[in-house]
Legacy VTK file of the C-alpha trace (Angstrom):
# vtk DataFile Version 3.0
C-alpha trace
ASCII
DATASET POLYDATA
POINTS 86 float
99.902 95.893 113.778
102.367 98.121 111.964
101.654 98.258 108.550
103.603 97.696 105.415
104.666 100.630 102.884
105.394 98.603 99.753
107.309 100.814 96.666
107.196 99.018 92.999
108.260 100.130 90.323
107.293 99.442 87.089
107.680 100.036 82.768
104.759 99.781 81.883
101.637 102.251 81.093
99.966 103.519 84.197
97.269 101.422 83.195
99.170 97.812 82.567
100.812 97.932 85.671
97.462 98.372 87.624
95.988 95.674 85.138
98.356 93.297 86.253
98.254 93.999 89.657
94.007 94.033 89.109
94.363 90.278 87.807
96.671 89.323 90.277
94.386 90.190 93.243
91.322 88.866 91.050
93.218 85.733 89.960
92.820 84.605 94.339
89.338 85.718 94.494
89.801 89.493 95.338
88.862 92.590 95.126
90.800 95.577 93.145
88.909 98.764 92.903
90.070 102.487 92.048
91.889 103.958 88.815
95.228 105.173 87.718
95.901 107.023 90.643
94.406 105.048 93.673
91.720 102.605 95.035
91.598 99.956 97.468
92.197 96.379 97.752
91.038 92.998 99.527
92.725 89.294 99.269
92.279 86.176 101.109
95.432 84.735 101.929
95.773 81.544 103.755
92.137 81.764 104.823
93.238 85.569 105.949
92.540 89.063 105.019
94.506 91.224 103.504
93.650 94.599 102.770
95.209 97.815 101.399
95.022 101.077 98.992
97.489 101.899 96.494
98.675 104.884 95.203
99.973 106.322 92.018
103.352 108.155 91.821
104.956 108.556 87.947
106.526 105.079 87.564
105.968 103.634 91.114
103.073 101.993 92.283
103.010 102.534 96.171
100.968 100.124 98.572
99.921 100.308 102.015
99.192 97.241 103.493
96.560 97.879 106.671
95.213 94.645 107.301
97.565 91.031 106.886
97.749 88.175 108.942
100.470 88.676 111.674
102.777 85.284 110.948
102.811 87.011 107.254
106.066 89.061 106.984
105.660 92.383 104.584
108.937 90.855 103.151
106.939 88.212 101.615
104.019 90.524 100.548
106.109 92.236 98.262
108.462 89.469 97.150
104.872 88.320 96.281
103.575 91.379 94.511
107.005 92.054 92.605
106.995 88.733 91.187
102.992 89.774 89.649
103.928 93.369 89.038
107.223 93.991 87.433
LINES 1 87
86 0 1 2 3 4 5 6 7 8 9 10 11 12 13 14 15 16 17 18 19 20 21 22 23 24 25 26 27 28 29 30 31 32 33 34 35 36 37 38 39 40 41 42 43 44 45 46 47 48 49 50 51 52 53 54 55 56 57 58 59 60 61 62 63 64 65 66 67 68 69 70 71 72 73 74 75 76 77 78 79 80 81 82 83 84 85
């Protein structure tokens, strides 16, 4: 499974942005670990995993998805995660 390379960016501090993206994957019973410049996370979506890492880059907050479930397009992962994020 290919995975997805997700780009958002964002106006906030550093620190806000990851906050909100923290309390979004918390908010569904997840995991969010790292700091401002990368960590790991875990979400159960649909009664499926989804896991990833994120990275820091000045005002963009880049993902890689390695784990979703395969009838869940990356489209919708990041529809999902700019709708929490920006």
């Amino acid at each position: 499974m290919a995975d997805c390379n997700i780009s958002i960016p964002f106006t906030d501090p550093v620190s806000g942005a990851l906050a909100k993206a923290k309390a979004a994957i918390e908010n569904q019973n997840g995991t969010f670990n790292g700091d401002d410049n990368s960590g790991n996370f875990e979400v159960t979506f649909l009664g499926n995993t989804i896991k990833g890492s994120y990275s820091v880059t000045g005002q963009t907050l880049n993902l890689v998805i390695t784990n979703k479930p395969f009838f869940v397009p990356c489209s919708t992962i990041e529809s999902l995660l700019l709708k929490e994020i920006s």
